[in-house]
N, C-alpha and C positions, 0 to 999 in steps of 0.2 A: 737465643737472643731475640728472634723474628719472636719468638712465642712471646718471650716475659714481655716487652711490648705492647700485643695484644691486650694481654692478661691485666697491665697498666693500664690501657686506655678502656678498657673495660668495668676495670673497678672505679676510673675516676668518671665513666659515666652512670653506673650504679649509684654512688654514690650522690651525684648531680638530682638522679632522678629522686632516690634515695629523699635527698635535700628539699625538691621541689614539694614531693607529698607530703612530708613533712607540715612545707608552709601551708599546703591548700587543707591539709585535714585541723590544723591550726586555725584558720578561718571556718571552717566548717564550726567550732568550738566558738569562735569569737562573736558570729553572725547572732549567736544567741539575742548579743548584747544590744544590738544594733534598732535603733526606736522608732518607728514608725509612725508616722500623721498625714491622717488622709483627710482631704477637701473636697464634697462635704462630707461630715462624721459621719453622715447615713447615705448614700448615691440617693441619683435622684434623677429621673428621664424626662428630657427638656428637649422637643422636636424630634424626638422618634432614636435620641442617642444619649449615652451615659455619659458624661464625662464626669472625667476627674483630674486634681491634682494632688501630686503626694512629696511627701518631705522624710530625708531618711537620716538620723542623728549618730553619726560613730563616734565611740568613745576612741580617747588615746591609746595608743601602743598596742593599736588590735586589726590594724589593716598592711597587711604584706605591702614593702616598697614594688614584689616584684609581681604583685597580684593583680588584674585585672577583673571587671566582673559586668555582668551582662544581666540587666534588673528588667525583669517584665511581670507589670502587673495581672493577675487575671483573676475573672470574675468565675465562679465555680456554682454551676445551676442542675438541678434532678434532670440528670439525663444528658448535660453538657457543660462546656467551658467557651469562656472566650476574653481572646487574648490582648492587654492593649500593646500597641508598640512599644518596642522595649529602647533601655537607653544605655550607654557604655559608660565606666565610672574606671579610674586606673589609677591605680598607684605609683608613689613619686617617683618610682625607676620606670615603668612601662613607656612605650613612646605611644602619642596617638593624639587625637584631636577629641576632648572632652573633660569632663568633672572631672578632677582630681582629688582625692582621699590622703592627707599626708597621715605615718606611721606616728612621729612625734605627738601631732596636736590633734588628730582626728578630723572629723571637719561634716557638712552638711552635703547630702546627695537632694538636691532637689529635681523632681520630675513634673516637667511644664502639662498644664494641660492635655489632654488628650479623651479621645471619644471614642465607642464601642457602639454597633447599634443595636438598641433594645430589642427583649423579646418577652414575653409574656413569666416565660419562667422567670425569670432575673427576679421576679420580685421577691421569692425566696432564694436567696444565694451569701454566697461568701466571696469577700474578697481579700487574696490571698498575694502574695509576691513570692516570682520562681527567679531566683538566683546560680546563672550560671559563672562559678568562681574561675579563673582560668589565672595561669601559669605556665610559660614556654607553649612547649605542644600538649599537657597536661590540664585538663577540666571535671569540673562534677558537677552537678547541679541539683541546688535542694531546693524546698520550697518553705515558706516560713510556717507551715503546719508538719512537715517533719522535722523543725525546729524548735515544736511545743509551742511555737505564736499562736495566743490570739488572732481569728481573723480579724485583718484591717477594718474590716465595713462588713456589716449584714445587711441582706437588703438592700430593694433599690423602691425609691418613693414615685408609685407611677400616678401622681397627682393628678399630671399635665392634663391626663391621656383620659381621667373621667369625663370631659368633655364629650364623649360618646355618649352618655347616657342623657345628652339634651342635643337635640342635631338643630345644625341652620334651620331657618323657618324659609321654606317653600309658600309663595305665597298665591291666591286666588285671584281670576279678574272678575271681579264683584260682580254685580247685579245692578242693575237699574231698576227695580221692579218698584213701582209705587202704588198703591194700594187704589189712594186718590188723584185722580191725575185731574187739575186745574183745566177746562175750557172755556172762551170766549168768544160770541161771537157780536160784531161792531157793522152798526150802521150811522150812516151821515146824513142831515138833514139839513141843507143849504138855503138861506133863506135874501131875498132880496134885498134890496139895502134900505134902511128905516122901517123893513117890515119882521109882524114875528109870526104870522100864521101860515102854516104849511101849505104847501100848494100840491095841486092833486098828481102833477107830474114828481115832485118829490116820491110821494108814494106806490109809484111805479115802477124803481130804481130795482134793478137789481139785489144790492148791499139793504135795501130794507126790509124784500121781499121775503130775502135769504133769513133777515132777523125773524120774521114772524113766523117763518117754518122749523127757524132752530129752536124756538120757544116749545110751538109743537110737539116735536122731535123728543124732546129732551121729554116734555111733559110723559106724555109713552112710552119713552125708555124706562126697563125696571132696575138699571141699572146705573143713572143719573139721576142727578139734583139739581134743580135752580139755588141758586146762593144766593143773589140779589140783579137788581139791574141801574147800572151808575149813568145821566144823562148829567153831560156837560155842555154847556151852553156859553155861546160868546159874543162879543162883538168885536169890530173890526177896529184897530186903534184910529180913526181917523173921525173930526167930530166932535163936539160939546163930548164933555163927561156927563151929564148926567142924563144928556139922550141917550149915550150908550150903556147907562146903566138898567134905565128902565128897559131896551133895545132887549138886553141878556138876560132880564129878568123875565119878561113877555116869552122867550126864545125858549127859555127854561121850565116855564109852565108850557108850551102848549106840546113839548116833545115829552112832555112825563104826560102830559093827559094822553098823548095818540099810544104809549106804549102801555099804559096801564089799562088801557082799552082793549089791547090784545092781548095782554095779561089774560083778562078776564075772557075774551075769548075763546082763550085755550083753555079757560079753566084752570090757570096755572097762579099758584102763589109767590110773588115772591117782593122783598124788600126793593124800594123803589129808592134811590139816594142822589136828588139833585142838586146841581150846583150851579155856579156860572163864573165868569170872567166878563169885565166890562168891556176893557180894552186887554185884546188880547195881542201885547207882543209881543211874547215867546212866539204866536205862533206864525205873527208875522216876521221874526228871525230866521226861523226853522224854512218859512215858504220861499226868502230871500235867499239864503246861501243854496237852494235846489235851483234856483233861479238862472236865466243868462242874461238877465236884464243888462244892459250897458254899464250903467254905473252903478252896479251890486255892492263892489269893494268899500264905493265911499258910506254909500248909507250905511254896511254893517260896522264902520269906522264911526258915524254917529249913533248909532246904539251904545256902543260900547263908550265914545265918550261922553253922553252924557244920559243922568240916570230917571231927568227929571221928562212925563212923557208929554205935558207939553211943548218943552223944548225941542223933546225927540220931530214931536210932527212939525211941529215953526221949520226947525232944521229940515225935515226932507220936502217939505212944501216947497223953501226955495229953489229945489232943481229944477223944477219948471217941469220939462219935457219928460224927464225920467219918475215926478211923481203921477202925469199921466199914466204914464204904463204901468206905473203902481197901481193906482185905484182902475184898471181894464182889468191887469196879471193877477193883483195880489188878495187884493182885499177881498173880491166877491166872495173866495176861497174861506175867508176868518169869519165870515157872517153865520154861523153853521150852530147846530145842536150834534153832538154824538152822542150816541147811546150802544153802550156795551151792554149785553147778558151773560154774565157771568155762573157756570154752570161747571159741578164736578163728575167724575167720572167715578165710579167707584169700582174696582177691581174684585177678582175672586176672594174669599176669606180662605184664610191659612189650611184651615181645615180642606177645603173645596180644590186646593192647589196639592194639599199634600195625598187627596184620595186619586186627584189625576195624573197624579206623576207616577204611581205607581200600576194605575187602572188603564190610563187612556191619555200616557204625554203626547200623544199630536196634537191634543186641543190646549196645549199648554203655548206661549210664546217661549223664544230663545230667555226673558228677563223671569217670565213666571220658572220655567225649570232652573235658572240658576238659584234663584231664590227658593225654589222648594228645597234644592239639597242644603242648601241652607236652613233649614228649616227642621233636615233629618242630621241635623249636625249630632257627633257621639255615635248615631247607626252607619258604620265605614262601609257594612256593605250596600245599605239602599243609596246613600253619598254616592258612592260607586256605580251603581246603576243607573242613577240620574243623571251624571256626568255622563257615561258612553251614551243614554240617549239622548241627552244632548249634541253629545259630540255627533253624532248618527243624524240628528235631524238639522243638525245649524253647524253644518262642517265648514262652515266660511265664516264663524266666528273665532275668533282665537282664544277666546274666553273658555270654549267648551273645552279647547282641547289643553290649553293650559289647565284646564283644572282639574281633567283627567290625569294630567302628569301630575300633580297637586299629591293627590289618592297614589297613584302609582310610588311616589317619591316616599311618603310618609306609611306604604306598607313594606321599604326595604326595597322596590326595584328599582336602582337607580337607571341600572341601563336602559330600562323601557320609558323610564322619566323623560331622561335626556332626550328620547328618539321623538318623544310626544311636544319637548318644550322647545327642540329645533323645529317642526314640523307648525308650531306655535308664530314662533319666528317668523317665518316663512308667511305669515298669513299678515301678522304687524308684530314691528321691535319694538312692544309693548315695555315698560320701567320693572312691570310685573316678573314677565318671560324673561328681560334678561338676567333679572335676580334669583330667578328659580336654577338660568342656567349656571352661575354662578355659584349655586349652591351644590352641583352636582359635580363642577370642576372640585371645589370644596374635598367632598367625597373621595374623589381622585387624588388627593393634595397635591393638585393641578394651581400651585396659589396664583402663582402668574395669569392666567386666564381667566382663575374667580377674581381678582382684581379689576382686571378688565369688563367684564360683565357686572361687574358690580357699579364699575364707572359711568357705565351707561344705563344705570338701573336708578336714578335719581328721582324721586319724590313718591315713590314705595312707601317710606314711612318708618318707623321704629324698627319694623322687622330690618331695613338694609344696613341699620344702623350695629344692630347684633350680628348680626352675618359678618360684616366688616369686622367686629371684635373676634369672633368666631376665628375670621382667618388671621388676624395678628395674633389670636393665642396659640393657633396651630404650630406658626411659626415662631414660635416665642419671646414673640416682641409682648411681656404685659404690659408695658406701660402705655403701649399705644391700645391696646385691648381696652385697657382699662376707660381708657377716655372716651373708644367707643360705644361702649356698654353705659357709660355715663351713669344716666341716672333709673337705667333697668334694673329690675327687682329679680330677673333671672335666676336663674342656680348657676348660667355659667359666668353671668356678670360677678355672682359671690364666690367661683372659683378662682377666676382671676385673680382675685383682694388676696386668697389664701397664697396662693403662688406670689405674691409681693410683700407677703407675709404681715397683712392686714386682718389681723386676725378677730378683732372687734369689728372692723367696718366690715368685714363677710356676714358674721354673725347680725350684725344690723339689717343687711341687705336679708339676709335669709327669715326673721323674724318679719320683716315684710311681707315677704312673699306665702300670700293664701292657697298655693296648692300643697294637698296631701300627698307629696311624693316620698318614696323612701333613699332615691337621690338626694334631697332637700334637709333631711337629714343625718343621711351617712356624711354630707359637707360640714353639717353641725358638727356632727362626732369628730372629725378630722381638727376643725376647730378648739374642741374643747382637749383634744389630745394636744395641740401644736399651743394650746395656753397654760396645759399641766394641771385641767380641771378637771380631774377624772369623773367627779359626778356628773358635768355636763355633759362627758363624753359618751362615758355609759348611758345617760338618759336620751341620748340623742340616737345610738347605735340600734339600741333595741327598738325604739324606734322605727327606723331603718330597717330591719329583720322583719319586723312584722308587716310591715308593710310589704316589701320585697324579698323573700325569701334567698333571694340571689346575692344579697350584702354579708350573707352567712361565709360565705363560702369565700367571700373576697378580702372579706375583711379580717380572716384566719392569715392570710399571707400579704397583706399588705402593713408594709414597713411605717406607715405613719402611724401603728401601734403596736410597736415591735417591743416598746417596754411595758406591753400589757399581756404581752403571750400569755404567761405562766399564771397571771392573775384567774382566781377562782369564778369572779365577777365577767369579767372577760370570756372565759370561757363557756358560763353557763348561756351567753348570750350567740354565742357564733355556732356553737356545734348541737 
């Protein structure tokens, strides 16, 4: 009796079990059915991760009431997989908290967003879904390529991520170097009052002395020019008008005859350009507010209101007492002739800069070596060499060393950039230095930091303008990229457009822009693939190939021409 029992409860869990496989190899069968749609149709890597969302369609009368099932999407790459989070889907007897699947009417598995993080292979891949069907304590698990599925997605579109092949701009702190450098040298000749001929103590004066030696000077330098010499002559506002006119007139001949006198002297030529002022009272404003005259305040309050100058002098004549101290303080001062010589300086020629930078930089200044490597622009290694002797000779400019990290940055070593562009820093928080370090945080995808350095990098110039796009595409904010790239002709201002799937206005942007790159083109092609222009595509690729041999090889696996694989045309261009 014990036995037949057993024997009973034995057969009716046989049976159970029996039942259970029954259901799950049943779904194994029905799973066929089950449809698949994934967002988007091709993956695509956005800030350094894949995401996806997927939608799963069951037909009626094919999902077990007592079936449970465990959906996880996974991406399948040469050499590896990877997995996203999976989600729980149950049928209408199972107990649990999630998507429900009714047996009657069938119904929608939809799986929310989710993200995987990129890697180089993914961009040849499959994306497949691994189903674990489960029942009681009984499960199996297939995958919808042992199902005969289609994979979901090929490929992943690593668009984003061309932005390598144009880096943030690193930028220089220029040069001052001027070729011809403007000099001046000013003397004053002060004359009595109703008088206009110089007096011999006038030409004994320091500031005169100094004029006719810089005439000299200048005359026997091989290296200077006289330009001309300007004599301005005045009178003092106080007085008939037309004594002070003839006053400035007299004032203004006899300070061009004494300087054209020692013109000739020196033997020197140069344009003589006189002038005068009757009443001069600009300059007795200018003498007033340097002034501590008592009542300063009111007479520059009669200047100012009224414009006519004989009212001006009626009005400050009546102070009485304080237009004394005017005509002692003020006026003697406006009775005067100046005379400026005006003389250039002329610098080494390019030539003479570019044989000492490489021969003999001690005799160069800190403006002339930055300007020569300027000058060796395109040769990275003399650029190079110029910069450390720079930096070597004028290590307490920041310019030198900033521009050494410049060179450093733009041959790939960020870490020795950074050490140069802090050490930069250090010397002055140039706009320059802190956009270079900004760009190295960049590097790092350090955003928060290249933010900041970029914040206090203001009036830089276009360059901080792309950088700041630079980092909102990293981070894949386009539409703020976009605003910062503005109106640059860039390659990555025309990649942005493609990723907000502006596909004409890239193309615009790119037809702009004059450099022969075969970046500049592989964006064409990508263009003309994402418009379903295949001529333009092909004309743009090959392009690309010739130029860069390296778009060969990229452009075989990357999914923004994944319905050109098999193409004859396609191929003879990449392999």
């Amino acid at each position: 009796m014990k036995q037949s029992k057993i024997q009973l409860f034995a057969s009716i869990a046989m049976a159970a079990i029996m039942c259970s496989c029954s259901s799950l190899d049943k779904m194994k069968e029905a799973a066929k059915s089950i449809a698949f749609t994934v967002t988007p149709e091709t993956l695509e890597t956005h800030k350094g991760v894949v995401p996806m969302s997927m939608k799963a369609t069951v037909p009626a009368k094919i999902w077990d009431k007592k079936v449970s099932a465990e959906i996880t999407p996974v991406l399948e790459y040469d050499g590896g997989q990877a997995e996203y989070p999976s989600i729980t889907v149950y049928g209408e007897s199972v107990s649990g908290n999630g998507q429900r699947v009714s047996f009657t009417n069938g119904g929608q598995i939809s799986y929310p967003e989710q993200a995987i993080e990129f890697n180089d292979k993914m961009r040849v891949s499959d994306l497949i879904v691994k189903i674990k069907f489960m029942m009681g304590d009984q499960d199996f698990t297939i995958t919808s390529k042992e199902l005969g599925l289609d994979p979901l997605a090929k490929g992943v579109i690593a668009t984003s991520l061309l932005l390598d092949n144009e880096k943030p701009v690193a930028v220089i702190g220029k040069d001052q170097f001027q070729r011809i450098i403007n000099e001046d040298q000013t003397a004053e000749l002060i004359y009595l009052i109703n008088k206009a001929d110089i007096r011999n103590g006038e030409l004994k004066k320091e500031d005169v002395k100094a004029i006719n030696d810089y005439i000299a000077a200048v005359k026997a330098a091989e290296n200077k020019n006289l330009k001309d010499v300007v004599v301005s002559a005045y009178a003092s506002p106080d007085g008939a008008l037309s004594l002070n006119e003839n006053l400035a007139k007299n004032r203004e001949k006899s300070a061009q005859s004494y300087i054209e006198k020692q013109l000739k002297k020196a033997k020197a030529e140069a344009n003589v350009v006189a002038k005068n002022t009757p009443e001069d009272w600009e300059g007795f404003k200018a003498a007033m507010e340097k002034s501590n005259i008592q009542d300063k305040d009111l007479i520059l309050r009669v200047l100012s209101m009224y414009t006519d100058n004989d009212v001006r002098e009626t009005e400050i004549k009546k102070l009485g007492t304080a237009f004394k101290v005017i005509a002692d303080e003020i006026l003697p001062g406006l009775r005067r002739a100046q005379i400026t010589v005006n003389a250039e300086l002329i610098g080494k020629s390019d030539e003479e800069i570019k044989n000492l930078a490489m021969s003999n930089p001690s005799e160069l200044n800190v403006e002339e070596l930055l300007y020569a490597a300027k000058l060796f622009a395109g040769d990275k290694a003399k650029e190079a060499k110029i910069y450390e002797t720079a930096a070597s000779q004028f290590p307490n400019d920041w310019r030198t060393i900033n521009n050494k990290g410049v060179v450093a940055y733009e041959n790939g070593d960020v870490k020795a950039a950074k050490a140069l562009f802090e050490k930069a820093e250090s010397i002055k928080a140039a706009a320059q230095v802190e956009n270079n370090l900004g760009v190295c945080a960049l590097a790092s995808k350090d955003y928060a930091a290249a933010k900041e350095y970029f914040g206090k990098a203001a009036g830089v110039g276009p360059e901080l303008d792309a950088n700041l796009g630079v980092c909102a595409l990293m981070e894949g904010d386009y539409e703020k990229a976009e605003t910062y790239f503005g109106a640059t002709i860039s390659c990555n201002a025309a990649l942005v457009k493609i990723l907000l799937d502006k596909q004409d206005a890239a193309l615009s942007n790119l037809n702009a822009n004059t450099l022969e790159t075969g970046f500049k083109y592989y964006l064409k092609a990508i263009c003309g693939a994402n418009k379903g222009e295949g001529d333009l595509m092909y004309e743009n690729l090959r392009k690309a190939c010739n130029l860069d041999a390296k778009w060969k090889d990229y452009a075989k696996k990357d999914a923004e021409f994944i319905k050109y694989f098999n193409e004859p045309t396609f191929k003879s261009i990449v392999d």
